[in-house]
VEXTOR-700724 format. One record per residue (C-alpha): residue number from 1; x, y, z. Coordinates in pm, 1 decimal. Example, Ala and Ser with C-alpha at 12.3 -4.5 7.8 and 13.67 -1.06 7.14 Angstrom:
REM residues 2
<node 1, <1230.0, -450.0, 780.0>>
<node 2, <1367.0, -106.0, 714.0>>
END
This chain:
REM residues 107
<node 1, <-1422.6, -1026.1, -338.6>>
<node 2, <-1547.4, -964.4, -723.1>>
<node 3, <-1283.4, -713.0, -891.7>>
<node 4, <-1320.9, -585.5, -1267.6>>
<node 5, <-979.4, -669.4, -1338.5>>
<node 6, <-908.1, -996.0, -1416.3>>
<node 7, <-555.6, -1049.4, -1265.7>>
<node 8, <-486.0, -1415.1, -1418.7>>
<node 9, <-510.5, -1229.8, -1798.9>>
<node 10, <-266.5, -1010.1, -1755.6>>
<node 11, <2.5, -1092.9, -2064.7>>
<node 12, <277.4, -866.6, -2058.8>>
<node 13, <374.0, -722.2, -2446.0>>
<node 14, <623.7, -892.4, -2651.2>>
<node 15, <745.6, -593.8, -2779.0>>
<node 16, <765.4, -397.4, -2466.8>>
<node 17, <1158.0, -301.6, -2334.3>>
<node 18, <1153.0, -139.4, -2041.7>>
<node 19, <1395.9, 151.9, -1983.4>>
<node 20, <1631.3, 124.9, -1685.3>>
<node 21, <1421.3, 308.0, -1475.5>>
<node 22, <1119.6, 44.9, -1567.0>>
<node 23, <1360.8, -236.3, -1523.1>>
<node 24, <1491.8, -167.4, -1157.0>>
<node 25, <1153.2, -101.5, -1070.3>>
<node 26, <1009.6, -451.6, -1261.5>>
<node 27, <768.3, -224.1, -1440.5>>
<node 28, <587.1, -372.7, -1765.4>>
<node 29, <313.3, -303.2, -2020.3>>
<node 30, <68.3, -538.8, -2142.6>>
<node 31, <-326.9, -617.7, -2139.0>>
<node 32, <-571.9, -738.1, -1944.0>>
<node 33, <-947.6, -838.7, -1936.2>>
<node 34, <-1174.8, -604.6, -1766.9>>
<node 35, <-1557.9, -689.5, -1697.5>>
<node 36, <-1774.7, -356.0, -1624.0>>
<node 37, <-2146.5, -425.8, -1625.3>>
<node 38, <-2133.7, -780.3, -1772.3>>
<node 39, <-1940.3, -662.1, -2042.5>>
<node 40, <-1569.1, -778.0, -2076.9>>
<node 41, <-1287.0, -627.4, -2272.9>>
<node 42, <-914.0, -649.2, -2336.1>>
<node 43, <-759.3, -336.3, -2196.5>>
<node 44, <-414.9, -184.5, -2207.1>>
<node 45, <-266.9, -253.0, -1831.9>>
<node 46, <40.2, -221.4, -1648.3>>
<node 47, <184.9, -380.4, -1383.1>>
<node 48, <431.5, -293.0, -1110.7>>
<node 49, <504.3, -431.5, -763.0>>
<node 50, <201.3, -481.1, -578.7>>
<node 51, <1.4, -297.9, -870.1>>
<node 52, <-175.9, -393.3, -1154.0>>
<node 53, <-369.2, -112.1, -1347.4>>
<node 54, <-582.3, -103.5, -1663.3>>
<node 55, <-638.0, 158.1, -1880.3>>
<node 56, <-819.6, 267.5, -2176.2>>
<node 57, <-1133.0, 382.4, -2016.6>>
<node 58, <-1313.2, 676.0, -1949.6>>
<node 59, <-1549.4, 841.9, -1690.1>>
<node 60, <-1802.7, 1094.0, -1616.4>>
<node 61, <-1979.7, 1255.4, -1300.6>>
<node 62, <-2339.4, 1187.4, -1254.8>>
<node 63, <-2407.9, 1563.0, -1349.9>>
<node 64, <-2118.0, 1636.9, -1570.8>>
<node 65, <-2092.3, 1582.9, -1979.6>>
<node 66, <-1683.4, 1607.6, -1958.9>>
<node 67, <-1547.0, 1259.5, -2010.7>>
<node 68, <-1227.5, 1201.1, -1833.4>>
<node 69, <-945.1, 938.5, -1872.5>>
<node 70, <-1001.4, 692.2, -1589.6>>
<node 71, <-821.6, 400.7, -1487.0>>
<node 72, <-865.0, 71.9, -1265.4>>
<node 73, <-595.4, -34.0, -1036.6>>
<node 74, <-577.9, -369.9, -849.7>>
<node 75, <-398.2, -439.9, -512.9>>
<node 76, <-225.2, -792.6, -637.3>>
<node 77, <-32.0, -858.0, -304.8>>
<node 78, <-7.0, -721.7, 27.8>>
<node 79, <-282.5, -645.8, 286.0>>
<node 80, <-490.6, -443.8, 79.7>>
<node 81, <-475.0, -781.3, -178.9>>
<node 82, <-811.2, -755.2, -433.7>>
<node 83, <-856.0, -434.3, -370.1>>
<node 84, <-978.0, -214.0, -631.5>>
<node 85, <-953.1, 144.5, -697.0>>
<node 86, <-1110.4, 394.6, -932.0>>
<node 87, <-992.3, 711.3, -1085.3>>
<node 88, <-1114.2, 986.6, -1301.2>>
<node 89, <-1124.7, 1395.2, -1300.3>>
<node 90, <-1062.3, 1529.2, -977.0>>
<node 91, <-1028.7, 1392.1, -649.2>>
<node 92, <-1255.3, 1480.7, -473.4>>
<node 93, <-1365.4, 1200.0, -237.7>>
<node 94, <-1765.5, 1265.0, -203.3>>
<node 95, <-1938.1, 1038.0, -12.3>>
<node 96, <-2247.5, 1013.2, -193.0>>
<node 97, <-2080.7, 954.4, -539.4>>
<node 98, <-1912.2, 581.2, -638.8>>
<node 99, <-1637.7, 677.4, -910.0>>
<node 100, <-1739.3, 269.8, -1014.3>>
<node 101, <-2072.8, 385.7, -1121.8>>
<node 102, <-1939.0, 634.4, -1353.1>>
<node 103, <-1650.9, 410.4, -1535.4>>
<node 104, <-1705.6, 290.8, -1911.7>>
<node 105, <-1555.4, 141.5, -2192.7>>
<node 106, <-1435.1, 403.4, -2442.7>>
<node 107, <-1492.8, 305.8, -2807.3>>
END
């Protein structure tokens, strides 16, 4: 299965200290390369358990103009392993409309 995330990227910030919370929970920050339409970027990411998400982008329904704050997350282990999902706005769950198709970079 093709994913936008690139999982072997990842690269987890040298400066990052988790809080205890983070910590017991093996919770880090980092980056990671994410390829949307042929295009690949470096993205801020974090990862956690069976979760790997990238942020940094933004998304838009087909008939809106509001850009939201959307974000990528990869399964990384488990049964549901490669599989993506993508969030923006609201959830709404229409069956006609691909939240993929309405990700982008934000400059």
């Amino acid at each position: 299965m093709k994913t936008c995330i690139n999982p072997d990227t990842y690269t987890v910030d040298p400066d990052f200290t988790p809080s205890e919370t983070e910590a017991h929970y093996g919770w880090t920050k980092g980056t990671v390369e994410v390829t949307l339409r042929g295009e690949t970027r470096r993205l801020p990411a974090s990862k956690t358990g069976d979760y790997l998400t990238a942020r940094g982008l933004g998304g838009r329904y087909q008939t809106g103009t509001k850009v939201w704050p959307a974000f990528i997350t990869l399964h990384t282990e488990g049964r549901l392993k490669g599989v993506e999902t993508y969030d923006f706005g609201r959830d709404d769950r229409a069956p006609k409309f691909q939240k993929l198709n309405g990700i982008f970079f934000k400059d």
